[in-house]
NUGURO-202402 format. One record per atom (N, C-alpha, C): residue number from 1; residue in three letters; atom name; x, z, y. Coordinates in steps of 0.2 Angstrom, whole numbers, plus 5000, padded with zeros to 4 digits. Layout:
N
NUM_ALA_CA_X_Z_Y
...
# end
This chain:
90
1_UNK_N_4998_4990_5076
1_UNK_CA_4992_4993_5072
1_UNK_C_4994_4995_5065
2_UNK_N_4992_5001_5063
2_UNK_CA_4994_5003_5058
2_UNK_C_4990_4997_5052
3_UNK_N_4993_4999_5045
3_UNK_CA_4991_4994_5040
3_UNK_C_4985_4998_5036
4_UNK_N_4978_4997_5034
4_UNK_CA_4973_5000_5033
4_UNK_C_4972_4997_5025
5_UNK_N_4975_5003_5019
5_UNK_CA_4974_4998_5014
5_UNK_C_4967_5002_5011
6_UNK_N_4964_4997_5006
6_UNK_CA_4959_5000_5004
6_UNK_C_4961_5007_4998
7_UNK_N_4954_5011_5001
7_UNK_CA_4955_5019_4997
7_UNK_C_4959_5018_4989
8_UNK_N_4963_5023_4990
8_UNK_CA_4965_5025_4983
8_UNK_C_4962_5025_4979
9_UNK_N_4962_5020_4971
9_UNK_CA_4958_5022_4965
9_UNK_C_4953_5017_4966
10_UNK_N_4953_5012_4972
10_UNK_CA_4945_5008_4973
10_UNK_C_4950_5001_4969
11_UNK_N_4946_4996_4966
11_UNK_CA_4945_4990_4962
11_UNK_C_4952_4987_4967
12_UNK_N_4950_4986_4973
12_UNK_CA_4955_4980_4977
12_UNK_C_4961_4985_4978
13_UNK_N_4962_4992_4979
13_UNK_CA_4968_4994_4980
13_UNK_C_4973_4994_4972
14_UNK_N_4967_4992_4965
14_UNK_CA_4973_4993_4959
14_UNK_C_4977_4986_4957
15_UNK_N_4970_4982_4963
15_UNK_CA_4974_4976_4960
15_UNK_C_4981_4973_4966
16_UNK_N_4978_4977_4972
16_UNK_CA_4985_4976_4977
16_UNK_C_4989_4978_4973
17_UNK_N_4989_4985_4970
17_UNK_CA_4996_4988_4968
17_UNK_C_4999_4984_4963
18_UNK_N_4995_4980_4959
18_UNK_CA_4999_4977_4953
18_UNK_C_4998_4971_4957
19_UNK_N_4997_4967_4961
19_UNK_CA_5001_4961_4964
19_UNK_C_5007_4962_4966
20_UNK_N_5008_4970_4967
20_UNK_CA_5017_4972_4969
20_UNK_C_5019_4972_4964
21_UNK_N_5016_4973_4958
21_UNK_CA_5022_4972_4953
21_UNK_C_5023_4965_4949
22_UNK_N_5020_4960_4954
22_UNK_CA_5023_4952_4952
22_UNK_C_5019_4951_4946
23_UNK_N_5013_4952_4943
23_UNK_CA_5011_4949_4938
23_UNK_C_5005_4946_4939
24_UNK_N_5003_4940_4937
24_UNK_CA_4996_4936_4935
24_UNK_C_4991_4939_4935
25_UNK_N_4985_4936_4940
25_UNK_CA_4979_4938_4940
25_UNK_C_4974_4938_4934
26_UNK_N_4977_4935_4928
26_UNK_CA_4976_4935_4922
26_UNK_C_4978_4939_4917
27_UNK_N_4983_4943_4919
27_UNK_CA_4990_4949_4917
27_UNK_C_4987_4956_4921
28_UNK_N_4983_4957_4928
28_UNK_CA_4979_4961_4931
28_UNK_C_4975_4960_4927
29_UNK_N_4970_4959_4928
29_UNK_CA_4963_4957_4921
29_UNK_C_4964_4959_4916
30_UNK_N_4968_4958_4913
30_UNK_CA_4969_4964_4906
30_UNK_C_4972_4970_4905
31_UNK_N_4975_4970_4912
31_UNK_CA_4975_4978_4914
31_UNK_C_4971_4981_4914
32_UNK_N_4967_4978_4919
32_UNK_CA_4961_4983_4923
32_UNK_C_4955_4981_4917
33_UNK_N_4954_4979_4913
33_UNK_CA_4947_4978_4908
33_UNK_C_4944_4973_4912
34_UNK_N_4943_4968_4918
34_UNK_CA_4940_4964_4920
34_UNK_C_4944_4958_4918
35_UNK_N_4938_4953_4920
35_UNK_CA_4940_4943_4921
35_UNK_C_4946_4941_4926
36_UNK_N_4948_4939_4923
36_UNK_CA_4954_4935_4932
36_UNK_C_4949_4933_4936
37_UNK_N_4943_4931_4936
37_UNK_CA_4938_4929_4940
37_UNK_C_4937_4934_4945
38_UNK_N_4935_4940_4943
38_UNK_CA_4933_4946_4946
38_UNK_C_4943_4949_4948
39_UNK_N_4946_4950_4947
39_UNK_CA_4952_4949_4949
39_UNK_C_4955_4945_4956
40_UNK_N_4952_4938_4954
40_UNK_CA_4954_4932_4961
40_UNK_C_4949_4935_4966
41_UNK_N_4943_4939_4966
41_UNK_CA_4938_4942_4971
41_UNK_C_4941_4949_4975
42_UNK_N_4942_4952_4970
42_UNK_CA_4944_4959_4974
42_UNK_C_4953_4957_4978
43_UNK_N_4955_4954_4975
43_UNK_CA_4962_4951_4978
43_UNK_C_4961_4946_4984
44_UNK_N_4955_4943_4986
44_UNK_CA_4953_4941_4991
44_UNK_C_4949_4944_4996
45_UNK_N_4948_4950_4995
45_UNK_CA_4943_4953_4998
45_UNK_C_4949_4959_5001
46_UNK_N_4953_4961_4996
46_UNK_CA_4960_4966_4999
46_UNK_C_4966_4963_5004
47_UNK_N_4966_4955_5002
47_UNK_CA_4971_4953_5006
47_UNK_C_4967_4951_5015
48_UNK_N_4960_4949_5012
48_UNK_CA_4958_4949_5020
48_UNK_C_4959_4955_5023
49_UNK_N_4956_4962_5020
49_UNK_CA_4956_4969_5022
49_UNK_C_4964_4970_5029
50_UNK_N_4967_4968_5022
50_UNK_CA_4973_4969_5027
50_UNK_C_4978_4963_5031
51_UNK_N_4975_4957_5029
51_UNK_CA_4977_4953_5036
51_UNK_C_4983_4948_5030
52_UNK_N_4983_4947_5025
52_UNK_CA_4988_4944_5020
52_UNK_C_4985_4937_5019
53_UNK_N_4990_4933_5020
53_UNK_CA_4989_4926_5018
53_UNK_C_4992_4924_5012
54_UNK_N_4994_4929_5008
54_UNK_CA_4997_4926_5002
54_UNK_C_4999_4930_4998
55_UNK_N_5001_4933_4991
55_UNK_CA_5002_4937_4988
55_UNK_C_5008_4940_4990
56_UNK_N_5012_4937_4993
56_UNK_CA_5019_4938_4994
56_UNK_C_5020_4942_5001
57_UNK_N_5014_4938_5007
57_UNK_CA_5011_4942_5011
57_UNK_C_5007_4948_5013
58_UNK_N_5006_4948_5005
58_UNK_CA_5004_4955_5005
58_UNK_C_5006_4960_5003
59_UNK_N_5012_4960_5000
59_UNK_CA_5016_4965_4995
59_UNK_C_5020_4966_5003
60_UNK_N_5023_4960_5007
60_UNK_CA_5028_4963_5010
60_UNK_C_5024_4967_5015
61_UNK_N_5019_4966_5017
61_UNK_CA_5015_4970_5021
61_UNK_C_5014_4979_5020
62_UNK_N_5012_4977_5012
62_UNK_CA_5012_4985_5009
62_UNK_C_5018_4989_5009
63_UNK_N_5024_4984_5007
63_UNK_CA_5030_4987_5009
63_UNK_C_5032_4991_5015
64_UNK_N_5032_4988_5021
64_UNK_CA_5032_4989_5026
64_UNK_C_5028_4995_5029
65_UNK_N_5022_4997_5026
65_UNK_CA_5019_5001_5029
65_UNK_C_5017_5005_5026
66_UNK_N_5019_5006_5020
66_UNK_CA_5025_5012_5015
66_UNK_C_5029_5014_5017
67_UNK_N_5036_5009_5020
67_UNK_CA_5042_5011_5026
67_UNK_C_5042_5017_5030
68_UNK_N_5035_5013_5033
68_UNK_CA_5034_5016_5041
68_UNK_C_5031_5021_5038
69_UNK_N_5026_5023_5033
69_UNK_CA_5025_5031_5033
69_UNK_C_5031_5034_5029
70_UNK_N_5033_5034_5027
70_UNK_CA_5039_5036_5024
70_UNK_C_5044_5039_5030
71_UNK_N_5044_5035_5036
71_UNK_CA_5048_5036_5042
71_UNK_C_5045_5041_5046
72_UNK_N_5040_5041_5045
72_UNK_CA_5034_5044_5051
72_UNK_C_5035_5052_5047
73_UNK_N_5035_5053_5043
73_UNK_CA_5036_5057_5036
73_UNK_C_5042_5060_5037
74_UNK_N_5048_5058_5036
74_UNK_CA_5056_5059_5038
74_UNK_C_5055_5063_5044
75_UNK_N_5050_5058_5052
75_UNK_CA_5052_5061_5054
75_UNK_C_5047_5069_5058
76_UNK_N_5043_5067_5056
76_UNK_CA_5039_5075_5056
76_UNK_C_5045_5084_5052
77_UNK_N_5046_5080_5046
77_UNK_CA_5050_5085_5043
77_UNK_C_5055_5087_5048
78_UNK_N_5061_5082_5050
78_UNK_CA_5065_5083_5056
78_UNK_C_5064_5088_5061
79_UNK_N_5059_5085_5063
79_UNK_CA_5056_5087_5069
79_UNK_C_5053_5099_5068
80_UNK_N_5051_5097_5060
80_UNK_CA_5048_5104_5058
80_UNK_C_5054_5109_5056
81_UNK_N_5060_5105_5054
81_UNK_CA_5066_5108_5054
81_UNK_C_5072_5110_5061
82_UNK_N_5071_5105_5066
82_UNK_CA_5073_5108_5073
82_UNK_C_5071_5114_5074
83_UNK_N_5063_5113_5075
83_UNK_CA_5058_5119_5077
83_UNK_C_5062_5126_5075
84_UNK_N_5061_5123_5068
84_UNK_CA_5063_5130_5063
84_UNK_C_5069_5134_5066
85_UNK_N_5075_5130_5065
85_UNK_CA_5083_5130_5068
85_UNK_C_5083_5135_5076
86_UNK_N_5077_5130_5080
86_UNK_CA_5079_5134_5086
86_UNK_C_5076_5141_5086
87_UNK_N_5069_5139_5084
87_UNK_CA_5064_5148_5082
87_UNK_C_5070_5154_5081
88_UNK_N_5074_5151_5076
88_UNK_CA_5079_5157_5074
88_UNK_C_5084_5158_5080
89_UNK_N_5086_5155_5082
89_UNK_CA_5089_5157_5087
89_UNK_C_5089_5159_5095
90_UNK_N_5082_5161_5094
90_UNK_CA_5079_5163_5100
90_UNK_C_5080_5171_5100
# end
């Protein structure tokens, strides 16, 4: 099942993003203009979202299903460039 992260630009997908760059829910916080309190909430509420037991478990999660769009991506272009290739040669 695909990975279903919270929408772009929303509270718990800015604080996903920066628990992928490894810094404190206190270091988030003064990012984002919010409390590490309200920090520890959207990060609990994102990692349930997407099925994460840990911050580490979430990042790799994100990773992953970054990957995998990324491949899905690779391969559609592939696929749009065969087309192409054979089209011409018809």
């Amino acid at each position: 099942m695909p990975l279903t992260l919270p929408r772009e630009g929303s509270r718990e997908r800015q604080v996903l993003d920066l628990i992928c760059t490894g810094i404190s829910n206190k270091q988030i916080g003064h990012e984002l203009g919010i409390s590490p309190r309200t920090v520890e909430i959207h990060r609990k509420k994102a990692m349930r979202r997407i099925g994460a037991t840990s911050g580490t478990h979430a990042v790799a999660l994100i990773y992953a299903a970054t990957i995998d769009d990324l491949n899905e991506q690779l391969d559609r272009a592939r696929a749009l460039q065969c087309h192409c290739e054979l089209g011409g040669q018809e």
